[in-house]
Backbone bond lengths (Angstrom), bond angles and torsions (degrees), N, CA, C in turn:
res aa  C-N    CA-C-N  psi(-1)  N-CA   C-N-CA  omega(-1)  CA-C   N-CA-C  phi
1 X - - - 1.465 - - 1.516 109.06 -
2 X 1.419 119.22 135.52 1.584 121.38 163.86 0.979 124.92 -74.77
3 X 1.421 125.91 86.13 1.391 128.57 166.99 1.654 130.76 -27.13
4 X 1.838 99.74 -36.88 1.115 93.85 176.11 1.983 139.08 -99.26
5 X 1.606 77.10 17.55 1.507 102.14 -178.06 1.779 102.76 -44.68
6 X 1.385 95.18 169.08 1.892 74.23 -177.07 1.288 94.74 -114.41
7 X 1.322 145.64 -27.05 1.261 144.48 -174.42 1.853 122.83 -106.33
8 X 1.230 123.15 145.56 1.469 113.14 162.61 1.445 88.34 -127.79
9 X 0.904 165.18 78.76 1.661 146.44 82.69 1.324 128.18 -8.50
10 X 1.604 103.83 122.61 1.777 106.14 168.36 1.321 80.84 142.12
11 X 1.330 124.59 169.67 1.280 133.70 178.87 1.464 106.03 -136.63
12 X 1.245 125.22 6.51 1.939 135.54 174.55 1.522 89.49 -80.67
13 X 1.023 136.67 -72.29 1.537 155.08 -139.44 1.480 123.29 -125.03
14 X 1.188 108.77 89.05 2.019 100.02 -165.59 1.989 95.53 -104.24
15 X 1.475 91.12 105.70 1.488 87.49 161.61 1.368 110.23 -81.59
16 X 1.317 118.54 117.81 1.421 122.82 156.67 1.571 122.11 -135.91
17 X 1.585 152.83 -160.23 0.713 146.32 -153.63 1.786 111.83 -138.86
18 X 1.138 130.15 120.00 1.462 111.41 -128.16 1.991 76.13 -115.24
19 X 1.430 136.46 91.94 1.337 123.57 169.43 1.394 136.37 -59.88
20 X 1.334 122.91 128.50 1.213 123.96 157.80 2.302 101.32 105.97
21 X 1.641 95.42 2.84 1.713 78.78 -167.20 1.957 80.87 -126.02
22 X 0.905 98.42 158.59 1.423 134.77 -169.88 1.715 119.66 -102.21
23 X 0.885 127.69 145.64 1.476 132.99 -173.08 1.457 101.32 -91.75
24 X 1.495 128.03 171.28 1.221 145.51 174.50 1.714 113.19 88.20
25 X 1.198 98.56 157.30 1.141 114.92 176.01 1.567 140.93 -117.55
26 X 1.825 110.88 137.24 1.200 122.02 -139.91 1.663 93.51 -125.01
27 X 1.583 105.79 137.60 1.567 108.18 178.46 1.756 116.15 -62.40
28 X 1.299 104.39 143.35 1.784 107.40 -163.72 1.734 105.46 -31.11
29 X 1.720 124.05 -56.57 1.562 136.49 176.63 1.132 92.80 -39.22
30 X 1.415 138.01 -88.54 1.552 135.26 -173.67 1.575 128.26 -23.21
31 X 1.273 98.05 -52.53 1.410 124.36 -167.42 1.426 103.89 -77.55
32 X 1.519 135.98 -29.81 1.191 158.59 165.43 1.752 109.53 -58.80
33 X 1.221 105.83 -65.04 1.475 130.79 172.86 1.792 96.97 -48.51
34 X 1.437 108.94 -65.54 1.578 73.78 -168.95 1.662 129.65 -95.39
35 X 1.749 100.03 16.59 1.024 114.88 -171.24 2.085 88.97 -78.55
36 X 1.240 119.46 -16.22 1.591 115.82 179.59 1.075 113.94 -88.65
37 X 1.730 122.20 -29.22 1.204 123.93 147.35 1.009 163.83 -32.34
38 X 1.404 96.51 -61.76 1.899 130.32 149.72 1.659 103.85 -46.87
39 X 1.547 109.55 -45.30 1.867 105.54 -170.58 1.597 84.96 -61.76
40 X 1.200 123.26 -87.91 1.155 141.01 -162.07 1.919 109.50 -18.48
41 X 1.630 116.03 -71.21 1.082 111.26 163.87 1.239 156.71 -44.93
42 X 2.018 100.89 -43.34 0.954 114.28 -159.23 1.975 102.83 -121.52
43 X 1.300 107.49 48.91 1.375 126.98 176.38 2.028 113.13 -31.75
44 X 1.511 99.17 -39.56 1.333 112.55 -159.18 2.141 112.53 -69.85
45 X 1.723 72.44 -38.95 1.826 79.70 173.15 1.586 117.84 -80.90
46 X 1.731 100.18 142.84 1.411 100.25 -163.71 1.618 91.44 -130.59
47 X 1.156 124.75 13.27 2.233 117.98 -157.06 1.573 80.96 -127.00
48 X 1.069 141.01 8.53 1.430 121.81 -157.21 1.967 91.57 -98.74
49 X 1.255 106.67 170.04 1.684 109.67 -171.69 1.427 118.61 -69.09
50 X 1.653 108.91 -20.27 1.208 125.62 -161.85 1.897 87.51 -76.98
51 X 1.230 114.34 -60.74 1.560 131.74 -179.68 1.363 101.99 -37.32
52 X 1.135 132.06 -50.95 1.605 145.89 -137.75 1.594 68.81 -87.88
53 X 1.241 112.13 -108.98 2.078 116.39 -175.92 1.200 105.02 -7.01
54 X 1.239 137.60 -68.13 1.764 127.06 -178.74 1.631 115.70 -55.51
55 X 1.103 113.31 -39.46 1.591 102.69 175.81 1.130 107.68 -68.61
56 X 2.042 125.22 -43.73 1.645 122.82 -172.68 1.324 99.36 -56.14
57 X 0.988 128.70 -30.80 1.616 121.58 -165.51 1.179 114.05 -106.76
58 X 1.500 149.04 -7.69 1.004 149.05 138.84 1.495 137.90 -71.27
59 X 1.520 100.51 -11.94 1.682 113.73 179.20 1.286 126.94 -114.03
60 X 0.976 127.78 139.57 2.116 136.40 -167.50 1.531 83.89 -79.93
61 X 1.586 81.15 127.33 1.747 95.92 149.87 1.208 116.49 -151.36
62 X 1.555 88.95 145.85 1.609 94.80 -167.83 1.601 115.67 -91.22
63 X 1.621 110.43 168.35 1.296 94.87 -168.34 2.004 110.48 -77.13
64 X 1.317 109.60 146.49 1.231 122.40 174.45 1.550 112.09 -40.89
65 X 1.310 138.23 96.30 1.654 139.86 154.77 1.050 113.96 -44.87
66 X 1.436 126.23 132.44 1.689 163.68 -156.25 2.123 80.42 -74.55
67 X 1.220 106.92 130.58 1.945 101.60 166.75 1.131 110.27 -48.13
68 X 1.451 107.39 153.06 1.490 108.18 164.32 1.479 89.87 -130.81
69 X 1.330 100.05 145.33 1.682 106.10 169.12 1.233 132.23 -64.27
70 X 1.274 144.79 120.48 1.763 158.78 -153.65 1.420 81.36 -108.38
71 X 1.565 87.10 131.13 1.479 117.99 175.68 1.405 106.11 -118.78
72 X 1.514 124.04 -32.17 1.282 112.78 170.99 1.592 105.44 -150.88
73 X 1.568 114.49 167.81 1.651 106.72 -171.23 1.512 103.20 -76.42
74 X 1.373 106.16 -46.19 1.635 108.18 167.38 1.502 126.49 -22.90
75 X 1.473 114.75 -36.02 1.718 108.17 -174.52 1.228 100.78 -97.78
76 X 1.480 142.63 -24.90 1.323 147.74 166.72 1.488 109.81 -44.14
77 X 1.523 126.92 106.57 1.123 124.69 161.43 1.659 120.18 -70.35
78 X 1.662 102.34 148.06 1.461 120.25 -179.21 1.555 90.19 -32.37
79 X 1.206 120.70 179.23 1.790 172.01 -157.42 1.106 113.53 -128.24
80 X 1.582 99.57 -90.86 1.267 102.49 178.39 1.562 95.30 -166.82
81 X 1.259 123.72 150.94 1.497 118.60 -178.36 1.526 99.43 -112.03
82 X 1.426 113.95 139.16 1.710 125.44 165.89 1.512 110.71 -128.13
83 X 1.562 109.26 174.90 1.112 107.07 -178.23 1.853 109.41 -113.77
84 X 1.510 97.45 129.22 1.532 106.32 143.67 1.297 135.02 -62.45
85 X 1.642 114.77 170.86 1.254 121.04 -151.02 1.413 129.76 -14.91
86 X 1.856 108.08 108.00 1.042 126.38 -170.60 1.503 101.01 -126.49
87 X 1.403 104.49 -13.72 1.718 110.54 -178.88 1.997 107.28 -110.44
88 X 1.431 123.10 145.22 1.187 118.92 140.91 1.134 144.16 -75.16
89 X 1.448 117.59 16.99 1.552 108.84 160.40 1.367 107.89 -155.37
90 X 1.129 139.50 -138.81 1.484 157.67 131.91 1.212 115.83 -67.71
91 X 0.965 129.92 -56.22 1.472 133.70 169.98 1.330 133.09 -69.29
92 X 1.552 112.15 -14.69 1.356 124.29 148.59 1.467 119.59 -46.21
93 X 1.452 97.40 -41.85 1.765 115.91 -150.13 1.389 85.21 -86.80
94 X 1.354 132.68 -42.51 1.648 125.63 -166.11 1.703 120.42 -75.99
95 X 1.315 92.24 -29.65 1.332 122.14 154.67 1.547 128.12 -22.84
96 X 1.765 99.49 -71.60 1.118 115.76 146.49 1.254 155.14 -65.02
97 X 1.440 105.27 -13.36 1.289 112.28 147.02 1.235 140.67 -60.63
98 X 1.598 95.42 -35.98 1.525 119.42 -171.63 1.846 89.87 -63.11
99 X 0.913 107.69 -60.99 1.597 120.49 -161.61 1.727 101.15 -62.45
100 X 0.924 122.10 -40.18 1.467 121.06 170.03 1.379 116.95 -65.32
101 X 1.460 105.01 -8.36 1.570 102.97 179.42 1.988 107.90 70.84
102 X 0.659 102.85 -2.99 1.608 106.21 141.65 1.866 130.29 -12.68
103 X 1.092 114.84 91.51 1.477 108.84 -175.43 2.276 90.64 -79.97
104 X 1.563 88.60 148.05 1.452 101.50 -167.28 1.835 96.24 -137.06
105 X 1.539 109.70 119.26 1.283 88.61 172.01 1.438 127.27 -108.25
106 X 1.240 142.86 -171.95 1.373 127.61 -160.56 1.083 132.97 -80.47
107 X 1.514 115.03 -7.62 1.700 126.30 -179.75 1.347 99.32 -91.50
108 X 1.878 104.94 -40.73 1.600 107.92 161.13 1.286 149.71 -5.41
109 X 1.533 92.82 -81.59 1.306 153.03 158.17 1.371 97.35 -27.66
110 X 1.421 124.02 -85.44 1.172 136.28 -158.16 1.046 116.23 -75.08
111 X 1.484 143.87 -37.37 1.840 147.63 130.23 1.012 97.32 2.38
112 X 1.948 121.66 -68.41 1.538 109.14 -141.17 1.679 97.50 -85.22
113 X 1.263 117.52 21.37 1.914 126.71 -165.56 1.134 97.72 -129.33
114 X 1.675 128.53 -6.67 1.699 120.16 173.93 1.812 104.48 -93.53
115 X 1.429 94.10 155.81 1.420 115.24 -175.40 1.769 101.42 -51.07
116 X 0.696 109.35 -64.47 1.725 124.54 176.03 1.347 124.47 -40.14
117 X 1.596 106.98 -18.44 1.422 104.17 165.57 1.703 126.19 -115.31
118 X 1.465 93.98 113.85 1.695 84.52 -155.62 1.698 83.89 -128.41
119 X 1.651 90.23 174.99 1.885 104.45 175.75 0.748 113.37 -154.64
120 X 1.355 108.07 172.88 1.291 132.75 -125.29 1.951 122.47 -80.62
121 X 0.692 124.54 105.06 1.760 142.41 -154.01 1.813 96.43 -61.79
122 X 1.423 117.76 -11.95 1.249 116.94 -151.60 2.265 95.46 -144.09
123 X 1.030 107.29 91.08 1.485 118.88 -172.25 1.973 83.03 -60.67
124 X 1.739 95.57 135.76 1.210 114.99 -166.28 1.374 119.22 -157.78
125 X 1.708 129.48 120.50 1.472 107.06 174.25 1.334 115.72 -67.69
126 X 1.347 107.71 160.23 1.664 110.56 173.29 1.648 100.92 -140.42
127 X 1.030 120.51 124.62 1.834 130.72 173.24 1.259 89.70 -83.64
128 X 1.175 86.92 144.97 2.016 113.25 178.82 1.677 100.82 -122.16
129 X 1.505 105.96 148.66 1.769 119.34 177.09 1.422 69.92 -128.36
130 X 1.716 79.77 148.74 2.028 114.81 165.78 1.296 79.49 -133.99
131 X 1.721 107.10 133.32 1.333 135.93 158.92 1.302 99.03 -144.30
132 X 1.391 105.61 146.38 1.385 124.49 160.84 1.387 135.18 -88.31
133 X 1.359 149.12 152.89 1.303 124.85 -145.15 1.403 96.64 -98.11
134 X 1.087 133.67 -27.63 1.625 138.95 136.83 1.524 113.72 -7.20
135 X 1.478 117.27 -59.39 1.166 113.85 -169.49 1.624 116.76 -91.33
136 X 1.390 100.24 -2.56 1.377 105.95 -171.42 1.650 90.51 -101.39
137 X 1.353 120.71 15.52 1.731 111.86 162.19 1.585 114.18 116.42
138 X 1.307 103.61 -18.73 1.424 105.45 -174.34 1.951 106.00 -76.34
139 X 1.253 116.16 151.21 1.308 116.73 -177.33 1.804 112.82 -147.99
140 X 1.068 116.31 25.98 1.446 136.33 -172.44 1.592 94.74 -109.92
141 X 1.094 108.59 161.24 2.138 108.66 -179.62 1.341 105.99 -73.35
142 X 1.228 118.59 -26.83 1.598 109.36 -178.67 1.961 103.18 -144.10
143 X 1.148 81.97 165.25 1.942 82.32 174.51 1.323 91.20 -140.08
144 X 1.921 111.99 170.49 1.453 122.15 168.75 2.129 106.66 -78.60
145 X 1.240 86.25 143.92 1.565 88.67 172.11 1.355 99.44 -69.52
146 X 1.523 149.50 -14.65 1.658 125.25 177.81 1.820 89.89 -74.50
147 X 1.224 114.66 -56.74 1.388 106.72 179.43 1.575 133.68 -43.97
148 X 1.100 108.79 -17.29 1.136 113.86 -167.21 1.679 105.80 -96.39
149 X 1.379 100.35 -43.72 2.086 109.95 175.11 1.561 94.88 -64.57
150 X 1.566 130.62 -38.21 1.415 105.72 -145.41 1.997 84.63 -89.95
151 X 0.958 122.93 -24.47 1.555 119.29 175.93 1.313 95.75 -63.08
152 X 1.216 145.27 -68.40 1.853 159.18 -128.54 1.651 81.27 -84.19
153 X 1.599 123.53 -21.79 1.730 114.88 -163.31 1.926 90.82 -108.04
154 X 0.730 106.08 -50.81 1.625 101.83 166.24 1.613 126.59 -42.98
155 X 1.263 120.69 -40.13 0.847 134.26 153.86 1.781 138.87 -67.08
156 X 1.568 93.06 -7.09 1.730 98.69 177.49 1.194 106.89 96.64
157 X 1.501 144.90 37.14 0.702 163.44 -153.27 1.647 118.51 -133.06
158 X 1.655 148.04 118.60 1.167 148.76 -174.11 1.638 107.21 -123.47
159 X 1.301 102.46 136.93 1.591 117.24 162.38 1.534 111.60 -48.97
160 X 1.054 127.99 146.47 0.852 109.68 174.52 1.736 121.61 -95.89
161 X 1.080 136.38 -137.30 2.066 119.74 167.61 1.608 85.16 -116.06
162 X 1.000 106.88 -167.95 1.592 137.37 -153.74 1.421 87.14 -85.82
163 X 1.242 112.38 -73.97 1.375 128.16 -138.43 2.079 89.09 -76.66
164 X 0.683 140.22 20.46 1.761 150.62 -175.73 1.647 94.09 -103.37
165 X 0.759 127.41 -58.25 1.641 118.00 179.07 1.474 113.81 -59.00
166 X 1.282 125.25 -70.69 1.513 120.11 168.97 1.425 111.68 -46.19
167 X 1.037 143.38 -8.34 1.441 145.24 -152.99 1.190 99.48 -102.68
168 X 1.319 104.16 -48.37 1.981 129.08 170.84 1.094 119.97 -38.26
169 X 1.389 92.82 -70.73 1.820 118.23 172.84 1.364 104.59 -23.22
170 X 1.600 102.38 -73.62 1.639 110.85 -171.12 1.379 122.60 -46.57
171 X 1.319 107.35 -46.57 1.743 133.36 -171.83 1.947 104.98 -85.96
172 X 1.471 127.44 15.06 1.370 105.56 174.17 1.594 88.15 -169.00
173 X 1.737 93.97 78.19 1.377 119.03 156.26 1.470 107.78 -48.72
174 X 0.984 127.63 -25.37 1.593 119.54 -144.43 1.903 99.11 -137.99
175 X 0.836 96.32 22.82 1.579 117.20 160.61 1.901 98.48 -51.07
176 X 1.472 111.02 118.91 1.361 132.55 155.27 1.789 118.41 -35.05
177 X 1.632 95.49 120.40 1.731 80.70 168.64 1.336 119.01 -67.67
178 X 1.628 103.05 151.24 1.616 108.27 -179.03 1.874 129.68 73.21
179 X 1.370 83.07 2.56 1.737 92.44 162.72 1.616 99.10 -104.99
180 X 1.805 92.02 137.62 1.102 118.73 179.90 1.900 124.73 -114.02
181 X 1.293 126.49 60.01 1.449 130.80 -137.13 1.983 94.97 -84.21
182 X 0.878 125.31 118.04 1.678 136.30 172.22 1.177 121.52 -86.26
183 X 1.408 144.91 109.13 1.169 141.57 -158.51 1.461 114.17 -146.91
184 X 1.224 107.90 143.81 1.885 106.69 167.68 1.771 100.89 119.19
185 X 1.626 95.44 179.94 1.260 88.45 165.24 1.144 73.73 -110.03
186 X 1.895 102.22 -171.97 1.324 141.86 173.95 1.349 121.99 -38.45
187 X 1.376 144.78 146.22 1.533 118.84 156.08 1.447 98.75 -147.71
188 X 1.376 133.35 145.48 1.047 126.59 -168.75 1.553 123.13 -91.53
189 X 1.383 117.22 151.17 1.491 100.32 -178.33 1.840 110.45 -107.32
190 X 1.482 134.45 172.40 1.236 144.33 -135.80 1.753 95.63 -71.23
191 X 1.665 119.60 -8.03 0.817 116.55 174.35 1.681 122.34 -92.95
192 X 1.052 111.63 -17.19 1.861 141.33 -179.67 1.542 112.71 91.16
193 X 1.735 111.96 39.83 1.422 124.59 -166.35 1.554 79.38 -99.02
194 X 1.525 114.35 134.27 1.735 143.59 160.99 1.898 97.08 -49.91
195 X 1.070 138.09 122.30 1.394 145.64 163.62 1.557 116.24 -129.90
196 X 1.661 121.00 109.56 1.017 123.79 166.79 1.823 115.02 -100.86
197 X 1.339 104.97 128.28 1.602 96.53 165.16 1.200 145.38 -55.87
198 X 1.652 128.69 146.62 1.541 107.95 -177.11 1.406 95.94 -135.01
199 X 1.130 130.85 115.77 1.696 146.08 158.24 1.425 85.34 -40.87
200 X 1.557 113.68 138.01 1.808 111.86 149.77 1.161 89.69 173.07
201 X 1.578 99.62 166.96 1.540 127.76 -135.63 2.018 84.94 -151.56
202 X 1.225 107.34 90.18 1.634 111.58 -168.87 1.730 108.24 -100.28
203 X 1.517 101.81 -4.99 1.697 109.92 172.51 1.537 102.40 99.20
204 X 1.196 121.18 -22.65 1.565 115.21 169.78 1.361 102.37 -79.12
205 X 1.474 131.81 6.96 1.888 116.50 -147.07 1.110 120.90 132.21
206 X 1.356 117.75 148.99 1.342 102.79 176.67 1.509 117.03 -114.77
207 X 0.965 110.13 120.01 2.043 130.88 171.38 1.291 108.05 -84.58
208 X 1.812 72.74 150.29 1.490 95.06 151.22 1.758 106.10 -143.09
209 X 1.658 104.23 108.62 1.459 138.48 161.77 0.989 135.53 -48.44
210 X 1.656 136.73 149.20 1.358 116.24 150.79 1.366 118.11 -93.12
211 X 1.718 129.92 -160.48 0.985 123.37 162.08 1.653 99.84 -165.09
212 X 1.568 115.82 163.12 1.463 110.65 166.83 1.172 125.46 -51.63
213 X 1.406 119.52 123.84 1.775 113.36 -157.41 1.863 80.06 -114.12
214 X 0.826 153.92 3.18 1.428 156.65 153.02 1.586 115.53 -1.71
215 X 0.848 123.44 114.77 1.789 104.48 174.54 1.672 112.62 -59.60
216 X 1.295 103.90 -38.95 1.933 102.87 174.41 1.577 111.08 -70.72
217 X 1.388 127.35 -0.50 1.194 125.95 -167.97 1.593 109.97 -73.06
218 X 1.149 106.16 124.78 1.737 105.60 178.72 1.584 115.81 -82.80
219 X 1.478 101.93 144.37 1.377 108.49 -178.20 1.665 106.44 -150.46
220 X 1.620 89.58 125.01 1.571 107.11 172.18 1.477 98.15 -54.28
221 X 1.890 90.47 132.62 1.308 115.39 174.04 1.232 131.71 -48.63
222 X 1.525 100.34 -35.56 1.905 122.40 173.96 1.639 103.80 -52.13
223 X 1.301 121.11 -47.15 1.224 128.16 -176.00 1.441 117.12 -16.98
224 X 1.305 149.69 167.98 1.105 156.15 -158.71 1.959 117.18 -162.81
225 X 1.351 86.02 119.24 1.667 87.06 -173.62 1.156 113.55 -117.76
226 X 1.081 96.09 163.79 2.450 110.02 171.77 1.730 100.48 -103.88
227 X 1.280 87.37 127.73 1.812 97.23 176.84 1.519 92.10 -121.43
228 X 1.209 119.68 -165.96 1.458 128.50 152.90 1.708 84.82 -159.83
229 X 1.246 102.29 166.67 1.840 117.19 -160.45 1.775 93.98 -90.52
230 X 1.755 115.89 133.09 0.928 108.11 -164.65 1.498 130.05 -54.71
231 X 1.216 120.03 -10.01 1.791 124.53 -162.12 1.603 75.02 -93.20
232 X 0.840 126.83 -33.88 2.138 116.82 176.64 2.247 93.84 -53.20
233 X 1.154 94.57 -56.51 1.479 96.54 -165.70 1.615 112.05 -53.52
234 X 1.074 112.06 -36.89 1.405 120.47 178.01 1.607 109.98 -57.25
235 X 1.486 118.05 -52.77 1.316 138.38 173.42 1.708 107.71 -55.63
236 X 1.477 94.73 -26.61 1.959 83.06 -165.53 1.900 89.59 -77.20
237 X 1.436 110.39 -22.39 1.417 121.06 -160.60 1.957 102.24 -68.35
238 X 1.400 102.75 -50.26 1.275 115.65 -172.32 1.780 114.52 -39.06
239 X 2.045 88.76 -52.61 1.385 100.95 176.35 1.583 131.14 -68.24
240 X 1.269 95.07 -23.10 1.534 93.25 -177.72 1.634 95.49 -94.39
């Protein structure tokens, strides 16, 4: 895999970088054995595949509801709320990924290592909305991501900051297989390629991805985003 690719976009195929696990293959007893091991030792990691199977199988889920169309951000209930700045740097924050066992992929990767992505000096809750671009009105198989923020902002709707996706990661062990949540604005990588983050949980693990953050970049409508309601955005502004 090219690490230094700048994008993983697509939701068939997630190149990312899987830490701390090893290739080859071990007879089921073996593979069993150190899967009690790994619990035993390695308490701290929570993104790894083994983690993902214990939450699918230990947690109620309900069945997925048909969209309904959002008329305003106001009637959209929270997501889920996490907390900002809990780390001093960027590298604090990757840190912790690493240690959570966190798969990180390379356009990823490199966002949370550009000048432009920084956090927050002032530890802060922030409520998160998941809408889908479906529900925010679009009805075509895919829409442009400028189309899709400037509807999601018309509607009362805020980007969220950079540092809200990795933040996620940490804070939603128990993220659903096969949800794919997109968040942030844009930030560019060393090449001047547009990169937006995507929280997701693809059943091998749970990541955090990049993707074409492009304003012409197309995105299936099904897709699923992090807003926070704009008077939040203003507030995330104050702090940083």
């Amino acid at each position: 895999m090219d690490r230094a690719a700048g994008k993983e976009g697509g939701y068939h195929a997630i190149p990312y970088s899987i830490r701390g696990q090893s290739g080859g293959t071990l007879p089921i007893a073996m593979l069993c054995t150190a899967c009690i091991v790994l619990f035993a030792g390695e308490a701290s990691a929570q993104c790894t595949a083994r983690d993902v199977l214990q939450n699918h199988l230990t947690l109620k889920r309900t069945p997925s509801a048909p969209p309904i169309l959002v008329k305003s951000a106001v009637a959209v209930p929270v997501r889920k709320t996490i907390t900002v700045g809990t780390f001093k740097n960027s590298f604090a924050l990757l840190n912790a990924l690493n240690a959570a066992g966190c798969a990180i992929g390379g356009s990823a990767e490199e966002i949370l290592a550009r000048p432009a992505f920084t956090v927050s000096a002032t530890k802060a809750n922030v409520e998160l909305i998941a809408v889908s671009a479906a529900e925010l009105g679009f009805q075509t198989d895919t829409a442009s991501l400028a189309e899709i923020y400037a509807r999601a902002q018309q509607l009362g709707f805020g980007l969220a900051a950079a540092e809200v996706a990795p933040q996620l990661r940490l804070q939603y062990f128990d993220q659903p297989m096969g949800e794919f949540l997109i968040g942030m604005e844009p930030i560019k990588t060393w090449k001047g390629e547009p990169v937006i983050l995507t929280v997701a949980n693809g059943g091998a693990g749970l990541v955090l991805i990049g993707r074409d953050g492009s304003a012409d970049a197309e995105i299936p409508v099904a897709s699923r985003f992090l807003f926070v309601r704009s008077n939040e955005t203003a507030l995330a502004k104050v702090v940083h």
